[in-house]
PDB file of N, CA, C and O in Angstrom:
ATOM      1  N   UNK A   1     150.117 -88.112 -39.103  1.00  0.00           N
ATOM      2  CA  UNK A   1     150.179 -87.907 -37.668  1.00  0.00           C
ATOM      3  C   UNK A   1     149.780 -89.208 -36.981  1.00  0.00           C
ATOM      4  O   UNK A   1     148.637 -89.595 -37.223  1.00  0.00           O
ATOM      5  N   UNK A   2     150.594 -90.014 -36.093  1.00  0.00           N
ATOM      6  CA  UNK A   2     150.634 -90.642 -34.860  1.00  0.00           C
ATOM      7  C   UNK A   2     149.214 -90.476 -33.989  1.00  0.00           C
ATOM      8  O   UNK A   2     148.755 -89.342 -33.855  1.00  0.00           O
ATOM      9  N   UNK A   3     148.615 -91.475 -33.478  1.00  0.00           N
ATOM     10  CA  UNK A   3     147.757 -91.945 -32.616  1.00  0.00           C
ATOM     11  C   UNK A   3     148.573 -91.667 -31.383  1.00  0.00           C
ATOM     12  O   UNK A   3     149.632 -92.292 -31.440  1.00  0.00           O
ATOM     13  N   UNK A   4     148.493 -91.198 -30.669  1.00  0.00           N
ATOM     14  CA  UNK A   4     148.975 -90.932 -28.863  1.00  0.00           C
ATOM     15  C   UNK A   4     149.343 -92.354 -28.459  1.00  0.00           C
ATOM     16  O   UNK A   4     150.416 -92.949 -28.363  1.00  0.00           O
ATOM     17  N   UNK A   5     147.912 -92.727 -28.232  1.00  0.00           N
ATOM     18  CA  UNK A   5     148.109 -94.357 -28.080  1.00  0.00           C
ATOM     19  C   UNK A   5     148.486 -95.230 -28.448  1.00  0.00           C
ATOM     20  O   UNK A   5     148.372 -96.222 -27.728  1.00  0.00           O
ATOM     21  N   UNK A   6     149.172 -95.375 -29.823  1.00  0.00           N
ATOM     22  CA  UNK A   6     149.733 -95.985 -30.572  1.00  0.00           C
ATOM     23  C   UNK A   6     151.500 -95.987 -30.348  1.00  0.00           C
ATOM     24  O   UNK A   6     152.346 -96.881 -30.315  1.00  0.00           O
ATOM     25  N   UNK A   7     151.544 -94.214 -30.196  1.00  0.00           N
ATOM     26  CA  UNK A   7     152.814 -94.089 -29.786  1.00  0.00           C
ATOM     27  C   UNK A   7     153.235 -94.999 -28.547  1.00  0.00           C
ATOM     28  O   UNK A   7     154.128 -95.846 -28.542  1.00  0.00           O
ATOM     29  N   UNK A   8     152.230 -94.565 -27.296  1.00  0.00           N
ATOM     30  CA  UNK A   8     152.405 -95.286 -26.425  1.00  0.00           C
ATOM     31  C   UNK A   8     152.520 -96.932 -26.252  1.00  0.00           C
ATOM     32  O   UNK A   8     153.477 -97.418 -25.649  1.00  0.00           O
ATOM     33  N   UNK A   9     151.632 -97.624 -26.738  1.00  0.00           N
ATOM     34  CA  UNK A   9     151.658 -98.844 -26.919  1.00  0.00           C
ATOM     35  C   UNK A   9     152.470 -99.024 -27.776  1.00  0.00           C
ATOM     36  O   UNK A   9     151.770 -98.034 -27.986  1.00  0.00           O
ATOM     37  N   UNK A  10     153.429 -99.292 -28.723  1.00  0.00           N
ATOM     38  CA  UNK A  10     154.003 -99.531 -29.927  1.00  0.00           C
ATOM     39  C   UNK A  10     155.364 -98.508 -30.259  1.00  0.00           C
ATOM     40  O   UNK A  10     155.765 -98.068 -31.337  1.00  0.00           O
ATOM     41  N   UNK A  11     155.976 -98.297 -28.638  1.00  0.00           N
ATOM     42  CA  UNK A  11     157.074 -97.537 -29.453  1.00  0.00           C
ATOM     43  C   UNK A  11     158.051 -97.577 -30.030  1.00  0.00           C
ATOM     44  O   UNK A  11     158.779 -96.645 -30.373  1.00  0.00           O
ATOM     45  N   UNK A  12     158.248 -99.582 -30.328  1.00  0.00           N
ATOM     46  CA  UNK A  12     159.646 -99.722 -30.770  1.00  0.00           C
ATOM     47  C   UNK A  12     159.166 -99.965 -32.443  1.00  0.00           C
ATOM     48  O   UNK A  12     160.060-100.283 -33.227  1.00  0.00           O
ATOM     49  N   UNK A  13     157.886 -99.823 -32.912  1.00  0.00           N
ATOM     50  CA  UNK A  13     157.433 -99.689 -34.238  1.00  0.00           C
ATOM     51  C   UNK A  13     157.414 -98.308 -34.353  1.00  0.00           C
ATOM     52  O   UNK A  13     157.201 -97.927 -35.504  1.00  0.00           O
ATOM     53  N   UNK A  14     157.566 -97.455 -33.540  1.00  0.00           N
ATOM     54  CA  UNK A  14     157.844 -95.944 -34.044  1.00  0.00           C
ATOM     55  C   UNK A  14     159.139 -95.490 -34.211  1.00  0.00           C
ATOM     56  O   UNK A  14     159.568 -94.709 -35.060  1.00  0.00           O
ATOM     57  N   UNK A  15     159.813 -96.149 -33.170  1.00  0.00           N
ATOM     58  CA  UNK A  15     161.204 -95.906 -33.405  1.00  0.00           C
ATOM     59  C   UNK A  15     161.958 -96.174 -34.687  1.00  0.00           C
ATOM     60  O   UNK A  15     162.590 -95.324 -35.313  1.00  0.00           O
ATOM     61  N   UNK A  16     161.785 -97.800 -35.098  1.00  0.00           N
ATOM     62  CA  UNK A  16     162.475 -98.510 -36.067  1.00  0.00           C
ATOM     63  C   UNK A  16     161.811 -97.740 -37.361  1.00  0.00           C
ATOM     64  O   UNK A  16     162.498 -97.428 -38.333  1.00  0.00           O
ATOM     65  N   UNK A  17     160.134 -97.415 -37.251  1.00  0.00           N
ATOM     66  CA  UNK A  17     159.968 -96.414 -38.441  1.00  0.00           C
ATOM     67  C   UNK A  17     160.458 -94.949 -38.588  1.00  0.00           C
ATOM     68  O   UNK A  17     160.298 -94.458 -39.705  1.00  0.00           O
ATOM     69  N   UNK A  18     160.977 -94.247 -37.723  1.00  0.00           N
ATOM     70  CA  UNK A  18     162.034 -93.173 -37.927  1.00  0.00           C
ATOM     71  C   UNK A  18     163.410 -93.023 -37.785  1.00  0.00           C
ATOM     72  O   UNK A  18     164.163 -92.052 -37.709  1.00  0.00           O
ATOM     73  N   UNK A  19     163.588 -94.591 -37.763  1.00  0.00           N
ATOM     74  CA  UNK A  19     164.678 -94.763 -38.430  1.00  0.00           C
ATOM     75  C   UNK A  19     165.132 -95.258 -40.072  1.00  0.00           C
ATOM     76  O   UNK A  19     166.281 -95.199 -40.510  1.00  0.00           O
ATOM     77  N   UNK A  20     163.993 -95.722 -40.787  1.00  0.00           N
ATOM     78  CA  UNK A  20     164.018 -96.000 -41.736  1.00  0.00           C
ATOM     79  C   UNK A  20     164.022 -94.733 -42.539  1.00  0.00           C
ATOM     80  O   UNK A  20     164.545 -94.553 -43.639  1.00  0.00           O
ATOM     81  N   UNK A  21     163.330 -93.863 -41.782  1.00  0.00           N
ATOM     82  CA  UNK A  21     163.152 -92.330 -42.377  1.00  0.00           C
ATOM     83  C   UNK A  21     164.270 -91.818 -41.905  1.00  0.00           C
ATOM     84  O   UNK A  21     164.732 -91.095 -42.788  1.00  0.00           O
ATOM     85  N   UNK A  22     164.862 -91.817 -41.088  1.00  0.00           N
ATOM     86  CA  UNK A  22     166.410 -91.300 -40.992  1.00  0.00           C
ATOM     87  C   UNK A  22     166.036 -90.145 -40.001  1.00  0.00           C
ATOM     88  O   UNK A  22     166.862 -89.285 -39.698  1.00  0.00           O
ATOM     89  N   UNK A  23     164.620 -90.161 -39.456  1.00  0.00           N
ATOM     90  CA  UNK A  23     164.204 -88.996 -38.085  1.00  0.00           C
ATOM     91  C   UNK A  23     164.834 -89.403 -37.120  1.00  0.00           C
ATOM     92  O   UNK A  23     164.092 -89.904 -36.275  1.00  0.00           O
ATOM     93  N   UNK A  24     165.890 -89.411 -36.863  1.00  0.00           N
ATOM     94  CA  UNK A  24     166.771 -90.064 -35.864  1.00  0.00           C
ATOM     95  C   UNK A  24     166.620 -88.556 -34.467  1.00  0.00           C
ATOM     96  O   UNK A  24     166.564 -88.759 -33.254  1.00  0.00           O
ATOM     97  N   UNK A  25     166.602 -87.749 -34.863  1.00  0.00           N
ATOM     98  CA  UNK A  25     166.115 -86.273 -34.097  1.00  0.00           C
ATOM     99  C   UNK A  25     164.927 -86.858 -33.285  1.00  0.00           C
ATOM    100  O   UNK A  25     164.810 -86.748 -32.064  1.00  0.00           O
ATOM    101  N   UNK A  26     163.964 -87.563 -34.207  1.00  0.00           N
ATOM    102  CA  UNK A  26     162.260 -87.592 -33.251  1.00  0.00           C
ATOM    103  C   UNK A  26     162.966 -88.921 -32.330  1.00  0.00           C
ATOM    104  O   UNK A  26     162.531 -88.804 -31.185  1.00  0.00           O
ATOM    105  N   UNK A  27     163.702 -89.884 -32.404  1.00  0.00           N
ATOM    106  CA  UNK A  27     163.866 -90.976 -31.241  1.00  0.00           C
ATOM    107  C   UNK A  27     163.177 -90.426 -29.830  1.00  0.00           C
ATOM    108  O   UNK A  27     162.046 -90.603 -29.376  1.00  0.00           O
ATOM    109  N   UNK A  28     164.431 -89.615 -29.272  1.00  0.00           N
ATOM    110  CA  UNK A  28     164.224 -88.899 -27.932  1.00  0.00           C
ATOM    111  C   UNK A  28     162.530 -88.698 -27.451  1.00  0.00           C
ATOM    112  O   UNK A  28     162.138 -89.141 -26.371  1.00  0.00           O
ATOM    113  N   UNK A  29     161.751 -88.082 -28.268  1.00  0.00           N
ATOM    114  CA  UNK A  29     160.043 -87.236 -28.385  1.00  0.00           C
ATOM    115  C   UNK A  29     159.404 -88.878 -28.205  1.00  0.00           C
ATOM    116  O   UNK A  29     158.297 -88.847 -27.667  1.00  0.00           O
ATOM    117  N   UNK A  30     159.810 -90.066 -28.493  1.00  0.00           N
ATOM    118  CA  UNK A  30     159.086 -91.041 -28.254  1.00  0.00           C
ATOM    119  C   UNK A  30     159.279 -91.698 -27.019  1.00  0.00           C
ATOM    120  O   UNK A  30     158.399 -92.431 -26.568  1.00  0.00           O
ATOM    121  N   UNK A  31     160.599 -91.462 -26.292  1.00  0.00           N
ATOM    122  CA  UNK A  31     160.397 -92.059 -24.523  1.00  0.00           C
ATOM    123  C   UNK A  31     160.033 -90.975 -24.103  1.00  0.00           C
ATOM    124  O   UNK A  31     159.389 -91.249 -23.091  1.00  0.00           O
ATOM    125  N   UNK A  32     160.035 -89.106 -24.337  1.00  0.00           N
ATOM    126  CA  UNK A  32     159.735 -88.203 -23.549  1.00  0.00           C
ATOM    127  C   UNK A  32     157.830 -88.190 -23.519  1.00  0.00           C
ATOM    128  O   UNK A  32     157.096 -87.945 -22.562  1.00  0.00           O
ATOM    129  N   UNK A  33     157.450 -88.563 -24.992  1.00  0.00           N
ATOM    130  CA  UNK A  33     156.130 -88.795 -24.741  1.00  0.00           C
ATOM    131  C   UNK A  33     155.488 -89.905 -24.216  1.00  0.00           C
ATOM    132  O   UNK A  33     154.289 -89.704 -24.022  1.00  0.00           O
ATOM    133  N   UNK A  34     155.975 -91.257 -23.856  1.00  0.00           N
ATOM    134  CA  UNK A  34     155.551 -92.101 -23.143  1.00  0.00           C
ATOM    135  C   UNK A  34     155.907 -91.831 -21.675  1.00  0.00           C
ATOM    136  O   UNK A  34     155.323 -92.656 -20.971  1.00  0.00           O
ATOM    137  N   UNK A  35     156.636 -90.996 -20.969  1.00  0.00           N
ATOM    138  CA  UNK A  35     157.010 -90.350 -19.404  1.00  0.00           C
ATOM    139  C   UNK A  35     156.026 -89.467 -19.068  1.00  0.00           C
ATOM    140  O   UNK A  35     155.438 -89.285 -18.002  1.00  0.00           O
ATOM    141  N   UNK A  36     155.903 -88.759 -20.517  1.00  0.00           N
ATOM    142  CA  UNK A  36     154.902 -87.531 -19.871  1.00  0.00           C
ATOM    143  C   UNK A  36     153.391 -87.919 -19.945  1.00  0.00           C
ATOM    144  O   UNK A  36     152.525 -87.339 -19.288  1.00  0.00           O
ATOM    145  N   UNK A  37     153.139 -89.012 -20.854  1.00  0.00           N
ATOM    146  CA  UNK A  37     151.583 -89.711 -20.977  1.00  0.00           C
ATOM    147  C   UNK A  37     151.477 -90.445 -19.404  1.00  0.00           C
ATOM    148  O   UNK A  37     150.449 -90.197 -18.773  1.00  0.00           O
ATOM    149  N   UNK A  38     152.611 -91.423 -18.703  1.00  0.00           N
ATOM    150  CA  UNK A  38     152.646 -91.720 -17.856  1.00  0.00           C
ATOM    151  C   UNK A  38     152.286 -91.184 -16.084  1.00  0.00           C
ATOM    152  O   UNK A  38     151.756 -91.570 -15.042  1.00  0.00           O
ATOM    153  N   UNK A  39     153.186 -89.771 -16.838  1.00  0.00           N
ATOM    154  CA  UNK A  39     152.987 -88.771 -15.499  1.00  0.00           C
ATOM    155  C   UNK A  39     151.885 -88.476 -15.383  1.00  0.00           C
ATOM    156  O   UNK A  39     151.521 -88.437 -14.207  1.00  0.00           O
ATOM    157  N   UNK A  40     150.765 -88.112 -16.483  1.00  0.00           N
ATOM    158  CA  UNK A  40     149.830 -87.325 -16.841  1.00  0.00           C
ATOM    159  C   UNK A  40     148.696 -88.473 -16.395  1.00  0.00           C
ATOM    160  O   UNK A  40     147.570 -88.034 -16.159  1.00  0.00           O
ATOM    161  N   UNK A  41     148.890 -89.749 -16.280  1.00  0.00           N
ATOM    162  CA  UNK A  41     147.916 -90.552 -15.552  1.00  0.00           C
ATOM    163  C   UNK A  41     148.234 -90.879 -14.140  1.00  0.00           C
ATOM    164  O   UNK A  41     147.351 -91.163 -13.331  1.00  0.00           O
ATOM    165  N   UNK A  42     149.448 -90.839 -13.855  1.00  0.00           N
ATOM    166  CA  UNK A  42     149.798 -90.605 -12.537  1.00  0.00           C
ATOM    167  C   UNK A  42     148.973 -89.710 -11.498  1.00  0.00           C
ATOM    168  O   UNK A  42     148.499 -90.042 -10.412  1.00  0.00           O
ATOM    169  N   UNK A  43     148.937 -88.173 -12.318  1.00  0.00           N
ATOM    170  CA  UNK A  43     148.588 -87.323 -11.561  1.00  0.00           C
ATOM    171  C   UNK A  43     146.802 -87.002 -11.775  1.00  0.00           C
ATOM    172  O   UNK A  43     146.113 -86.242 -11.094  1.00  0.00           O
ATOM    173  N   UNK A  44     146.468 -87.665 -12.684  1.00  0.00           N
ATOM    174  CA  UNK A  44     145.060 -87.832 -12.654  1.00  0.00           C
ATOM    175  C   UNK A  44     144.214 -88.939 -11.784  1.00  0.00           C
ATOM    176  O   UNK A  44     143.037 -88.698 -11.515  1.00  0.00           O
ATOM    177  N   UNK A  45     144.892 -90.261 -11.313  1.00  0.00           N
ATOM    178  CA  UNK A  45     144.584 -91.065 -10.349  1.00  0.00           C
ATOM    179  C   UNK A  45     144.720 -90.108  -8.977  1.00  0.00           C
ATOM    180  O   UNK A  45     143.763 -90.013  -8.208  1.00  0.00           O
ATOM    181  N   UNK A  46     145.748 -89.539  -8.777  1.00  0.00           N
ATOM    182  CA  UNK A  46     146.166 -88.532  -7.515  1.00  0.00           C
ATOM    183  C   UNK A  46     145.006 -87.555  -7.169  1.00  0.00           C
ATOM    184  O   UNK A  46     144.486 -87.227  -6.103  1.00  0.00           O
ATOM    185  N   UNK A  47     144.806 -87.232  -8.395  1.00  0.00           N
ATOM    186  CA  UNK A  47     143.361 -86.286  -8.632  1.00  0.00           C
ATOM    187  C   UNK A  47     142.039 -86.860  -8.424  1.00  0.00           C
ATOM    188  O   UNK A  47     141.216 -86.109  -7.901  1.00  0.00           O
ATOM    189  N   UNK A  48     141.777 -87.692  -8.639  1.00  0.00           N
ATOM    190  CA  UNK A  48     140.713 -89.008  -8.043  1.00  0.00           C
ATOM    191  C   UNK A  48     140.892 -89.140  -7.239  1.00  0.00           C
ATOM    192  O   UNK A  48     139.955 -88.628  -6.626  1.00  0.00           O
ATOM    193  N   UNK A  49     141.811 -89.699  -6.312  1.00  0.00           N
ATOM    194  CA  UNK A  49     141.762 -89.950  -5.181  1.00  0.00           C
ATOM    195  C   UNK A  49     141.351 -88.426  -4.135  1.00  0.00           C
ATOM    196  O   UNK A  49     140.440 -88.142  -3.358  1.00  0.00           O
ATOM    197  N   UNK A  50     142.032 -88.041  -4.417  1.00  0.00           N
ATOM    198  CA  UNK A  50     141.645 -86.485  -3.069  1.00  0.00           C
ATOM    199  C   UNK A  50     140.343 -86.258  -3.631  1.00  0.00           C
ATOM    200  O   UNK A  50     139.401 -86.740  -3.002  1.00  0.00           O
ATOM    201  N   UNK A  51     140.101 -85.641  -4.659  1.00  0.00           N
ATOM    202  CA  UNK A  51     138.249 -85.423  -5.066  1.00  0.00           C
ATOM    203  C   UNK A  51     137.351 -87.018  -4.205  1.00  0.00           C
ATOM    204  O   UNK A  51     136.157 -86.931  -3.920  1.00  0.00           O
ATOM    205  N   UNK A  52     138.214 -88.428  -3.885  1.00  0.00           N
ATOM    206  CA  UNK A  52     136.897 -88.655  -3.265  1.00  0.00           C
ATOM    207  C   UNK A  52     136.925 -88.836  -1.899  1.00  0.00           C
ATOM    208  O   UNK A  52     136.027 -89.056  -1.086  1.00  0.00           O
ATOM    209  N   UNK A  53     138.300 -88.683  -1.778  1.00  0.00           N
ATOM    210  CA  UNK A  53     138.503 -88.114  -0.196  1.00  0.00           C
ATOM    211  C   UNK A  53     137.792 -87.135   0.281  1.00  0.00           C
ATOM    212  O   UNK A  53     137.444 -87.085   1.461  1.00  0.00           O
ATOM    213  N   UNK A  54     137.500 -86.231  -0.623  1.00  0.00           N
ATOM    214  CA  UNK A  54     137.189 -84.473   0.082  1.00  0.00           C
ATOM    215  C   UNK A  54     135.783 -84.907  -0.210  1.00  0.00           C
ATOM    216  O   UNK A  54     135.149 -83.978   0.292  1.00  0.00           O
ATOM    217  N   UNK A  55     134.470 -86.146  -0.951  1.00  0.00           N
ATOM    218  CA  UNK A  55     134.048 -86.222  -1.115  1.00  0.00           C
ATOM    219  C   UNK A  55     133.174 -87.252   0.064  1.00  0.00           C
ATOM    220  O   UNK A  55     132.009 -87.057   0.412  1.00  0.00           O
ATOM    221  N   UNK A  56     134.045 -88.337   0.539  1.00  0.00           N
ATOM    222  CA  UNK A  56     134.223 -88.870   1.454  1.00  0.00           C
ATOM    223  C   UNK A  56     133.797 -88.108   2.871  1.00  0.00           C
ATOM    224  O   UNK A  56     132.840 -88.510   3.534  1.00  0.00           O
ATOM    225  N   UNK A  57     134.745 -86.772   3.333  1.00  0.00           N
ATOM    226  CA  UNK A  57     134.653 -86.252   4.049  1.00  0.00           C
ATOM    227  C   UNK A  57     133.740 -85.216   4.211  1.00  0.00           C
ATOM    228  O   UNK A  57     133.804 -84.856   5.386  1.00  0.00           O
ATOM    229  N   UNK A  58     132.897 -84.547   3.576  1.00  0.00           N
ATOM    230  CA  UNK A  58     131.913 -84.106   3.353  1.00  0.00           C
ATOM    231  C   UNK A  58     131.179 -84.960   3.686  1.00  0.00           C
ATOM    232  O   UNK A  58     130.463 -84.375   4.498  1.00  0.00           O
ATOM    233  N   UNK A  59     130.644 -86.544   3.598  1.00  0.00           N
ATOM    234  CA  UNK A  59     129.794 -86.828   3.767  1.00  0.00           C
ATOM    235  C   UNK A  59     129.885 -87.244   5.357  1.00  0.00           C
ATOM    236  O   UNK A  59     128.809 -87.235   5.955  1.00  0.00           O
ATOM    237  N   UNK A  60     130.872 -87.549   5.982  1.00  0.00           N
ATOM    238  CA  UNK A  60     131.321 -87.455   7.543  1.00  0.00           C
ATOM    239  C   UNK A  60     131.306 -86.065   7.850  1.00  0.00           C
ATOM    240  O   UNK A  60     131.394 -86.085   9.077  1.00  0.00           O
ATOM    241  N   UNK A  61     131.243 -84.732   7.467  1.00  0.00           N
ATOM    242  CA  UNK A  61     130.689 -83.865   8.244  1.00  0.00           C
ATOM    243  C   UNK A  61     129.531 -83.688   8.104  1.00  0.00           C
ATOM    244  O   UNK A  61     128.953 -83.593   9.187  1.00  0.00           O
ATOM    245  N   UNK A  62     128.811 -83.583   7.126  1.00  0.00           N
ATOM    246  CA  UNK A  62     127.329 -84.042   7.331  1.00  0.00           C
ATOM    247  C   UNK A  62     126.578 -85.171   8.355  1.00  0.00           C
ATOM    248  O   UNK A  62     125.693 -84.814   9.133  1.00  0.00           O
ATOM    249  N   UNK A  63     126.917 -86.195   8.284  1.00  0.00           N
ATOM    250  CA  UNK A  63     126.703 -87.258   9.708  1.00  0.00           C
ATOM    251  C   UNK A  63     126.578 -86.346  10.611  1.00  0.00           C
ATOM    252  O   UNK A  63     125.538 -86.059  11.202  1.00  0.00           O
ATOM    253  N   UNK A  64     128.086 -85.654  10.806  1.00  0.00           N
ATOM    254  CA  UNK A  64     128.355 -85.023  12.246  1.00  0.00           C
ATOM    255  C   UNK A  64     127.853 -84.049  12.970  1.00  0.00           C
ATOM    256  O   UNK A  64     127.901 -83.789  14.172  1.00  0.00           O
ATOM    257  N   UNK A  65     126.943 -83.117  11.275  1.00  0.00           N
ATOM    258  CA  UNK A  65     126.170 -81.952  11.752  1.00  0.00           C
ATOM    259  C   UNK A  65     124.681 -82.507  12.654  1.00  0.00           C
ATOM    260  O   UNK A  65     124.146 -82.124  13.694  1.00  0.00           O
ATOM    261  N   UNK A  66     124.400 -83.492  11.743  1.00  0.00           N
ATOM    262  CA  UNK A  66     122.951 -84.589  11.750  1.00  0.00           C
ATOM    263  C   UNK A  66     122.748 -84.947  13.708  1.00  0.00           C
ATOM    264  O   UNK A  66     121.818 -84.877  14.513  1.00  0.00           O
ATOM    265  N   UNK A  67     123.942 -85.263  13.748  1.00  0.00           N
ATOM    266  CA  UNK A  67     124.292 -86.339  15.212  1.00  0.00           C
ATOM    267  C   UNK A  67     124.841 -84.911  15.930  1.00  0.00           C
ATOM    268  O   UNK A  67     125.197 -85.264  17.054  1.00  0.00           O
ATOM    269  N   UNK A  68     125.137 -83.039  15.751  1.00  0.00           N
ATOM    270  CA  UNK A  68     125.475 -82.250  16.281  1.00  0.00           C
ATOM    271  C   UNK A  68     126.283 -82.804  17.505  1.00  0.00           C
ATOM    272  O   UNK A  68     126.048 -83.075  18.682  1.00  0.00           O
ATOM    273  N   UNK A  69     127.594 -82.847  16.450  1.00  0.00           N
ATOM    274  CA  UNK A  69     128.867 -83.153  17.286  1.00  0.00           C
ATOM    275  C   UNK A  69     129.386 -82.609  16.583  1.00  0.00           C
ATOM    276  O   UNK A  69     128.773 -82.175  15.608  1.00  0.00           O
ATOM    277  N   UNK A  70     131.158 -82.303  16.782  1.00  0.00           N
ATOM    278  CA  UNK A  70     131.762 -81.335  16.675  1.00  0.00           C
ATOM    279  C   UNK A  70     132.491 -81.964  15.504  1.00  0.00           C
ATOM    280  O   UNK A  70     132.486 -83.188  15.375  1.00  0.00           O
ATOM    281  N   UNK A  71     133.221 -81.042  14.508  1.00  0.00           N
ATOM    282  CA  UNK A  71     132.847 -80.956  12.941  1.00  0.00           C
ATOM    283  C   UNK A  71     134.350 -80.383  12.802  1.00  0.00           C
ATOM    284  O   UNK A  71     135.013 -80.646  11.798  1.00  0.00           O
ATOM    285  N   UNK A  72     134.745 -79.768  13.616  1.00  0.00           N
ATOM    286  CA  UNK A  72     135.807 -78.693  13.571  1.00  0.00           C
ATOM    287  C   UNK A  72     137.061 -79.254  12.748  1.00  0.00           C
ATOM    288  O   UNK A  72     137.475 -78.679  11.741  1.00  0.00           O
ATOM    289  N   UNK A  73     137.752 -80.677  13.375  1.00  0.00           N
ATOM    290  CA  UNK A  73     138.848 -80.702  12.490  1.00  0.00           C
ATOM    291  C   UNK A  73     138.768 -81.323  11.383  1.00  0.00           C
ATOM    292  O   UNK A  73     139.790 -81.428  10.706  1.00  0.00           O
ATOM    293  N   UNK A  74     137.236 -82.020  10.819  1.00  0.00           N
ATOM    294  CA  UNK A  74     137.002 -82.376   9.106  1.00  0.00           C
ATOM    295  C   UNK A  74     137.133 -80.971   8.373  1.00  0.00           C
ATOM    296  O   UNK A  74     137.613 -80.948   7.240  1.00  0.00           O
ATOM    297  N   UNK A  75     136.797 -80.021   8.875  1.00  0.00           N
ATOM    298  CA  UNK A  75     136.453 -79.010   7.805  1.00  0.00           C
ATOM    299  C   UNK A  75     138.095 -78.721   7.703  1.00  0.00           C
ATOM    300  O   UNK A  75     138.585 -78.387   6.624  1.00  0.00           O
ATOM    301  N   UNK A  76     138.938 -78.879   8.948  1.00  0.00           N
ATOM    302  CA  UNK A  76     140.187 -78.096   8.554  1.00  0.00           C
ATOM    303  C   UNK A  76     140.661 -79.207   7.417  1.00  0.00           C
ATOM    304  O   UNK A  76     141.178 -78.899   6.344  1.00  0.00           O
ATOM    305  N   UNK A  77     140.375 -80.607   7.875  1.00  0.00           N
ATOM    306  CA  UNK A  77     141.273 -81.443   6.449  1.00  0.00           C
ATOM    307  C   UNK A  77     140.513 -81.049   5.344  1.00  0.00           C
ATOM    308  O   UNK A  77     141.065 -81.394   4.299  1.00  0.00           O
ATOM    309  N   UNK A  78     139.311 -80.377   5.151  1.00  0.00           N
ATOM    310  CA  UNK A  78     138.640 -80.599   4.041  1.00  0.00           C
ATOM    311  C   UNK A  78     139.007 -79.367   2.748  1.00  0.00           C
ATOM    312  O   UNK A  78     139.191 -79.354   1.531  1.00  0.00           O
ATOM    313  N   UNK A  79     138.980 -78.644   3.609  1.00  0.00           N
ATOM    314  CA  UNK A  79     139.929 -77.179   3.200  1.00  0.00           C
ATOM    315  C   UNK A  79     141.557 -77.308   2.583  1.00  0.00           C
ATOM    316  O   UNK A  79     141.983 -76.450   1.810  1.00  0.00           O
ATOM    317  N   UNK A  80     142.335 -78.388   2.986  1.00  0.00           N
ATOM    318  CA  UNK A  80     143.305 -78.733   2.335  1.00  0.00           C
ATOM    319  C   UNK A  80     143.586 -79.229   0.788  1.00  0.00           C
ATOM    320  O   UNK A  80     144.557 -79.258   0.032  1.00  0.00           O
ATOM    321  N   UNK A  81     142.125 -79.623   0.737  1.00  0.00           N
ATOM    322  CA  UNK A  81     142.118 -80.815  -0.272  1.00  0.00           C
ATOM    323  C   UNK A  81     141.960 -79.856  -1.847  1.00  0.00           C
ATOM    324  O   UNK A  81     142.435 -80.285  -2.898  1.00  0.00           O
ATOM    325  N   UNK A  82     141.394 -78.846  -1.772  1.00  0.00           N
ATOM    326  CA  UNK A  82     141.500 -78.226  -3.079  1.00  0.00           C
ATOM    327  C   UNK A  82     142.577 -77.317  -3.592  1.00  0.00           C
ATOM    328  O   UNK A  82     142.615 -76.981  -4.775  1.00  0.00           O
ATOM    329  N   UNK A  83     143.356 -76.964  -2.798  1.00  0.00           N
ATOM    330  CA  UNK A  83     144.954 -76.913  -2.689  1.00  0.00           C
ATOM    331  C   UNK A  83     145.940 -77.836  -3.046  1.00  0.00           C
ATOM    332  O   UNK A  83     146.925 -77.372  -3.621  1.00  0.00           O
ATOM    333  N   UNK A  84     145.899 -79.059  -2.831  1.00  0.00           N
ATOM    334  CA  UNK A  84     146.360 -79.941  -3.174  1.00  0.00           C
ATOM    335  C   UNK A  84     145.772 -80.525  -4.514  1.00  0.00           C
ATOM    336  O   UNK A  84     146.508 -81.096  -5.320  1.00  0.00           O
ATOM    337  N   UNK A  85     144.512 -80.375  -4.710  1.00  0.00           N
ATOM    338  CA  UNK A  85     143.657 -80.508  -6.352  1.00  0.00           C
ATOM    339  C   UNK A  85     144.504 -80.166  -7.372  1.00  0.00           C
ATOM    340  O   UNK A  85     144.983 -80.861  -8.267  1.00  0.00           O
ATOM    341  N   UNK A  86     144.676 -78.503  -7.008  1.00  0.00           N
ATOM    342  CA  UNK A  86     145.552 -77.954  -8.039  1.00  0.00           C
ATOM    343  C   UNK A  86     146.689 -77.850  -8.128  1.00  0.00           C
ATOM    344  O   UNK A  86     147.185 -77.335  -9.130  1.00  0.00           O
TER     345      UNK A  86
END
């Protein structure tokens, strides 16, 4: 069994080795798993970012409670953000 990362980094040494093996079937599974490793960090930066947005903004409605000023439309963006999490 293949290292993930190995696949990823090194896929034209995976390729040319299933071709020597004649796995000409697995080719395809080696760009579909470097797209989907890709996507899969894509959407985990995406996921970072809003967790420190909503993290961010929490700490600006807190200020706002502190300084009792009005709070109203952080909480509505803030409420978005775990919807969009998942």
């Amino acid at each position: 069994m293949l290292d993930l990362k190995f696949v990823i980094n090194n896929p034209k040494i995976v390729v040319s080795d299933l071709k020597k093996r004649g796995q000409t079937e697995k080719i395809p599974w080696v760009e579909e798993i470097s797209n989907l490793y890709s996507e899969s960090l894509r959407l985990k930066q995406e996921e970072e970012k809003l967790r420190h947005k909503r993290n961010t903004i929490s700490q600006e409605i807190n200020q706002l409670q502190k300084q009792k000023k009005d709070f109203s439309s952080k909480i509505k963006d803030i409420k978005e953000i775990p919807e969009l999490i998942k």
